[in-house]
LUMPA-115072 format. One record per residue: z, x, y of N, C-alpha, C in turn; residue in three letters; residue number from 1. Coordinates in nm, 4 decimals, padded with zeros to 6 digits. Example, Ala and Ser with C-alpha at 12.3 -4.5 7.8 and 13.67 -1.06 7.14 Angstrom:
<pts>
PT        n_Z        n_X        n_Y       ca_Z       ca_X       ca_Y        c_Z        c_X        c_Y   lumtor   voke
PT    00.7800    01.3190   -00.5690    00.7800    01.2300   -00.4500    00.7800    01.3200   -00.3300      ALA      1
PT    00.7080    01.2850   -00.2250    00.7140    01.3670   -00.1060    00.7870    01.2900    00.0030      SER      2
</pts>
This chain:
<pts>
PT        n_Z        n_X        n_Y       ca_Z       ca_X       ca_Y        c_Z        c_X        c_Y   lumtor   voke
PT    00.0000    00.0815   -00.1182    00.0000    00.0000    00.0000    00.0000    00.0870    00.1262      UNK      1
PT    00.0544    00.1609    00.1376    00.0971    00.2939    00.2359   -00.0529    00.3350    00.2655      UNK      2
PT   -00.1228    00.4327    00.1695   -00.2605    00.4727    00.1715   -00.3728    00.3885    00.1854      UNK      3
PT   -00.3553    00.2277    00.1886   -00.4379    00.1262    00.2482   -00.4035    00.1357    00.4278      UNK      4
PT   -00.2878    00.1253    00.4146   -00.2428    00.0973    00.5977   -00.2630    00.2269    00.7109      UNK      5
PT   -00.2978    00.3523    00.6298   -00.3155    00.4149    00.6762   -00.4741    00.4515    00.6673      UNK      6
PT   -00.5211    00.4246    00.6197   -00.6801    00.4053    00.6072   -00.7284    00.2915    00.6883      UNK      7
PT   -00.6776    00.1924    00.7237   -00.7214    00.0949    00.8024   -00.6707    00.1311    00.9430      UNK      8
PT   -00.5678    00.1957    00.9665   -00.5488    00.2341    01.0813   -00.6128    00.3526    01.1528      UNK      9
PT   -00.6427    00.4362    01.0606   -00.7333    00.5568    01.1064   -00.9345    00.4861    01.0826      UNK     10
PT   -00.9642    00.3975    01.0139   -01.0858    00.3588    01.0114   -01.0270    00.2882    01.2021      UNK     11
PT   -00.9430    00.1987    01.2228   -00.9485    00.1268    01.3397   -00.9672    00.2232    01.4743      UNK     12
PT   -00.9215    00.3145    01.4429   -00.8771    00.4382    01.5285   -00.9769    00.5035    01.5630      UNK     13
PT   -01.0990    00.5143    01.4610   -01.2442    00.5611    01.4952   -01.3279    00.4878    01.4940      UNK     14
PT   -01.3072    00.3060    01.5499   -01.4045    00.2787    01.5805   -01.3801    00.2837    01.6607      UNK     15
PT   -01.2356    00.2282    01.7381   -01.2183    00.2928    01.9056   -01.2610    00.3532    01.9723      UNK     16
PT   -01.2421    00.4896    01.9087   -01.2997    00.6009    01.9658   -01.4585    00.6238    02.0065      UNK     17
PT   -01.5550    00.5700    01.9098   -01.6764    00.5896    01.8844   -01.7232    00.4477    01.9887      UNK     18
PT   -01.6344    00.3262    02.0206   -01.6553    00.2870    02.0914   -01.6293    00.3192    02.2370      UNK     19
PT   -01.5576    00.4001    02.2377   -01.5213    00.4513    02.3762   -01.6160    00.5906    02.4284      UNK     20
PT   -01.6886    00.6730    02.3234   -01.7550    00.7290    02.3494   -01.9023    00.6845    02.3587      UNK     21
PT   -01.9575    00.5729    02.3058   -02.0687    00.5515    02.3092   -02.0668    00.4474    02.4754      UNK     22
PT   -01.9629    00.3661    02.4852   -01.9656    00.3323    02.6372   -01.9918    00.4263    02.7459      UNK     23
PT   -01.9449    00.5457    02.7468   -01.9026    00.6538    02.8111   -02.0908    00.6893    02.8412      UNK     24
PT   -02.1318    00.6912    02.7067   -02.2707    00.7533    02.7110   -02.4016    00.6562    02.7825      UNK     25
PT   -02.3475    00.5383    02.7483   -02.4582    00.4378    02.8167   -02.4070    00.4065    02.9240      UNK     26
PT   -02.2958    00.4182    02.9847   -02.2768    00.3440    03.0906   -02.3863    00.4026    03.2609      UNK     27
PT   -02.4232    00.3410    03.3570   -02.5111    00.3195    03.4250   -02.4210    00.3648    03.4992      UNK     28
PT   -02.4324    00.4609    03.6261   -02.4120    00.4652    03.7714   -02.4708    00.4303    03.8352      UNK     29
PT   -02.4110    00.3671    03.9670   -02.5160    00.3629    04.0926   -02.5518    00.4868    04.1449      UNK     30
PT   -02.6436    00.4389    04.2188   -02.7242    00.5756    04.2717   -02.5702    00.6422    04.4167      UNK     31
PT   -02.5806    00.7764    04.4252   -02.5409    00.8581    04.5149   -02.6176    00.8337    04.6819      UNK     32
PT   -02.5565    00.7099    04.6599   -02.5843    00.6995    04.8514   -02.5361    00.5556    04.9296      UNK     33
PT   -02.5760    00.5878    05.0491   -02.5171    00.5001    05.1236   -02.5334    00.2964    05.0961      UNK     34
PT   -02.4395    00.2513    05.1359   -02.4615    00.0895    05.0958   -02.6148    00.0287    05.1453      UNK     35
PT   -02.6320   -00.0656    05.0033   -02.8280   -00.1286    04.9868   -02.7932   -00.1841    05.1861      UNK     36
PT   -02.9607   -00.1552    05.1914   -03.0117   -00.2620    05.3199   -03.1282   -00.3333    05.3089      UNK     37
PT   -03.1307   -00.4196    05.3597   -03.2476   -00.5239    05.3013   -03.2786   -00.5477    05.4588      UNK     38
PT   -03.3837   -00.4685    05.4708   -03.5282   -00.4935    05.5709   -03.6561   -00.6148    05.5568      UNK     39
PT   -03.6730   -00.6835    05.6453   -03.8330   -00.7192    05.6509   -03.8927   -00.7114    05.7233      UNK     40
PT   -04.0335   -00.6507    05.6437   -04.1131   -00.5819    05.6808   -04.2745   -00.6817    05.7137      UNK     41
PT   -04.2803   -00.6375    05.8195   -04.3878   -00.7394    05.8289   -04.5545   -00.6320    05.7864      UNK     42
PT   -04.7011   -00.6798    05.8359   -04.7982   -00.6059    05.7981   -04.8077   -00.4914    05.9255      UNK     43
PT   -04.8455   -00.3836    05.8663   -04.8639   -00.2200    05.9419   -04.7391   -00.1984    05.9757      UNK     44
PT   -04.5818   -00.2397    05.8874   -04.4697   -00.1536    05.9296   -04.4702   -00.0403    05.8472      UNK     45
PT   -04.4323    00.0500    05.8830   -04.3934    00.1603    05.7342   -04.2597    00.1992    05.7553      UNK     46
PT   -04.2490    00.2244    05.6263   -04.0866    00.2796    05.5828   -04.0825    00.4225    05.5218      UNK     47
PT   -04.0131    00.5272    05.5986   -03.9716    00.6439    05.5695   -03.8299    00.6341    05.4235      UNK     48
PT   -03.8782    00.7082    05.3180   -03.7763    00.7576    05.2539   -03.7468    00.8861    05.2349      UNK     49
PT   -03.6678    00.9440    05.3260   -03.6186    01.0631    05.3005   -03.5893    01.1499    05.1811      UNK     50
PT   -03.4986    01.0816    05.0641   -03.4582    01.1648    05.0017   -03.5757    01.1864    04.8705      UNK     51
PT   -03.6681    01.1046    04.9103   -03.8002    01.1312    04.7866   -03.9312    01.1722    04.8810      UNK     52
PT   -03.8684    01.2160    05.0027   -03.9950    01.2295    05.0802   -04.1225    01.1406    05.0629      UNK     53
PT   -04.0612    01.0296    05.0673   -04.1817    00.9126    05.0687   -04.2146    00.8207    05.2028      UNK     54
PT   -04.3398    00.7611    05.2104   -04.3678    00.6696    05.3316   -04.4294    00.5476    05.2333      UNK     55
PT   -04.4279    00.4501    05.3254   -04.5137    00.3438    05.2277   -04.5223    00.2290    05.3684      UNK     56
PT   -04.6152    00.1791    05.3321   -04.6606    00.0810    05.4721   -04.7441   -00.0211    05.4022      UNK     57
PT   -04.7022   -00.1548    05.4704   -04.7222   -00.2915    05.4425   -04.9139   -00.2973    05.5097      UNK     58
PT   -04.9979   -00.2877    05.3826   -05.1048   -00.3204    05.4426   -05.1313   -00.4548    05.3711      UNK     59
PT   -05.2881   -00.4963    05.3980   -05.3382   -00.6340    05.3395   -05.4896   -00.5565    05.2673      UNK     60
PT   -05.5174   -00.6216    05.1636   -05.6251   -00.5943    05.1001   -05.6862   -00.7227    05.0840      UNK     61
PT   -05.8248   -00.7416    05.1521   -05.8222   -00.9059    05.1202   -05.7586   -00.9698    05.1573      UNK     62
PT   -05.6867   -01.0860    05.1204   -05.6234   -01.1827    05.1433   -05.4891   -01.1371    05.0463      UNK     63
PT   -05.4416   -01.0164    04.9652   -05.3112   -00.9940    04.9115   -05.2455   -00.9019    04.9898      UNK     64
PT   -05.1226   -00.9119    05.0242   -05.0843   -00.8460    05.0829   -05.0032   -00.7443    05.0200      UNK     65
PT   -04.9914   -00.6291    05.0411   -04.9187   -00.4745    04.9341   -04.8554   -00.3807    05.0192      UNK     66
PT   -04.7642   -00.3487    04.9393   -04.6568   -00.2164    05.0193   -04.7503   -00.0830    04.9257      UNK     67
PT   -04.7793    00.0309    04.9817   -04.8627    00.1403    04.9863   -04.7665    00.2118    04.9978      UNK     68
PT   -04.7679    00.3185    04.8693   -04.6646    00.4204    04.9277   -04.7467    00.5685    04.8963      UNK     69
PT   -04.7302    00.6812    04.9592   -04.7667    00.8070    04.9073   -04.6894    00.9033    05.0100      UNK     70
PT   -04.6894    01.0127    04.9048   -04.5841    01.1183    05.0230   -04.7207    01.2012    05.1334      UNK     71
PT   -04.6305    01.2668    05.2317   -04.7247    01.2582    05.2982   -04.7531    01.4501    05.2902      UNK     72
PT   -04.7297    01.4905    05.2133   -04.7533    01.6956    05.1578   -04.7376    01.6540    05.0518      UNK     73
PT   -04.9260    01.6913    04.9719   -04.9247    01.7869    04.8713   -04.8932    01.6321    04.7466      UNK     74
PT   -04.9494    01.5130    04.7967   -04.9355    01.3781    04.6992   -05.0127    01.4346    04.5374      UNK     75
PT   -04.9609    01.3668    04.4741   -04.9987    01.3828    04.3870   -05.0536    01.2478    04.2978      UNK     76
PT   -04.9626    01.1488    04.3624   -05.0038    00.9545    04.2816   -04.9720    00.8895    04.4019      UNK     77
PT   -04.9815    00.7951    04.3856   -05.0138    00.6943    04.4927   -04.9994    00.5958    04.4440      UNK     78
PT   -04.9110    00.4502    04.5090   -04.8262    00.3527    04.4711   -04.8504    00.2493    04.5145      UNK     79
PT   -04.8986    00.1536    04.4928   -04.8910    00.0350    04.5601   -04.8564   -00.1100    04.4659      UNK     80
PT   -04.7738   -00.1386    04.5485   -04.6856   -00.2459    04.4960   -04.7361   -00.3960    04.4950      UNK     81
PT   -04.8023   -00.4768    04.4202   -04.8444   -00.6233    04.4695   -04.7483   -00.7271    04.4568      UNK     82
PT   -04.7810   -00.7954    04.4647   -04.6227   -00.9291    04.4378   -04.6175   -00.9713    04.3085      UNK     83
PT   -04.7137   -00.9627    04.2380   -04.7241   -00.9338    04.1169   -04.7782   -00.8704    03.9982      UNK     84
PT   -04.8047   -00.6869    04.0210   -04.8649   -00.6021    03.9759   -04.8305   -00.4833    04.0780      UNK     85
PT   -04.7671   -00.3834    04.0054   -04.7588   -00.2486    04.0468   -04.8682   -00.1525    03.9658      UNK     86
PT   -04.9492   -00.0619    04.0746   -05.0431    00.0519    04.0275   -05.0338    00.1447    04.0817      UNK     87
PT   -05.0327    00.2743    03.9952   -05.0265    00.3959    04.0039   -05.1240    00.4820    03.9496      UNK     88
PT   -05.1906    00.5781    04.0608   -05.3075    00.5987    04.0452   -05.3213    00.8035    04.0952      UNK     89
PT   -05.3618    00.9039    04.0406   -05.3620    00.9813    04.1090   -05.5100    01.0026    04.2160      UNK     90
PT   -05.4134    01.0713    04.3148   -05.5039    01.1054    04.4303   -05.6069    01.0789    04.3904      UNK     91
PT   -05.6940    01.0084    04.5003   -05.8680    01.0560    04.4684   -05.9453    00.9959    04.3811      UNK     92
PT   -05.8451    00.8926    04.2965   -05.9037    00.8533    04.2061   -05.8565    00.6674    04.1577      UNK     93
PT   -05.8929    00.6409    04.2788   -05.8269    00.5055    04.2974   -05.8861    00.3678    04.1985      UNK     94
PT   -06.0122    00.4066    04.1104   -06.0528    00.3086    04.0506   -06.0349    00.3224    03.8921      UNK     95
PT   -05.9235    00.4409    03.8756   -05.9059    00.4377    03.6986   -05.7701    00.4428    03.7326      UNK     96
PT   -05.6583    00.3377    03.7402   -05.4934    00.3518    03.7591   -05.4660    00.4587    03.6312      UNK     97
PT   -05.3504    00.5616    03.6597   -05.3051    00.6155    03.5895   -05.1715    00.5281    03.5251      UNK     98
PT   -05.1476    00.4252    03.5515   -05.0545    00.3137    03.5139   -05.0360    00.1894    03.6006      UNK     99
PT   -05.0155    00.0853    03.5161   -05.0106   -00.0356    03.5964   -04.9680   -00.1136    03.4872      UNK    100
PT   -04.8562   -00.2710    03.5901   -04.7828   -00.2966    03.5513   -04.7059   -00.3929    03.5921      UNK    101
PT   -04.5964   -00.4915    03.5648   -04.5771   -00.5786    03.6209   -04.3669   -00.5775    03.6972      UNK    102
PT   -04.4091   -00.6053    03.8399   -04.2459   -00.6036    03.8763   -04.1371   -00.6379    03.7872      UNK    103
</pts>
């Protein structure tokens, strides 16, 4: 009886554990920075992001309207966001997306 109670207590003991380490491993941080702000942006505003050295500006294509983003040294892809379809495309080469996709 002894060597049951102690087997169930050490099996309980490592699922704990294995639960406390696998939380540990998935758990999500927020990002390292200052509190969200929620801007609107109307067409030809652009928005500077500093810490990815990015710009992106509200143009219209047609009748859809898209946020455009690319850095502005040395781009390498190019982003534009639709309201329902994101494409990513490198430089120069805007009619074969290198990925695309949905918000």
């Amino acid at each position: 009886m002894r060597a049951r109670t102690v087997l169930v207590v050490t099996l309980l003991a490592g699922a704990c554990t294995a639960g406390a380490i696998g939380a540990a491993l998935i758990r999500t941080n927020t990002a390292d920075a200052s509190a969200a702000h929620r801007y609107t942006l109307r067409l030809g505003d652009k928005v500077t992001i500093p810490a990815i050295r990015q710009v992106c500006s509200v143009e219209a294509e047609g009748r859809a309207v898209n946020l455009f983003c690319d850095r502005q040294r040395r781009p390498r892809h190019q982003v534009t966001i639709f309201r329902d379809q994101i494409v990513v495309w490198k430089v120069g080469n805007p009619d074969r997306p290198a990925w695309s996709g949905k918000p």
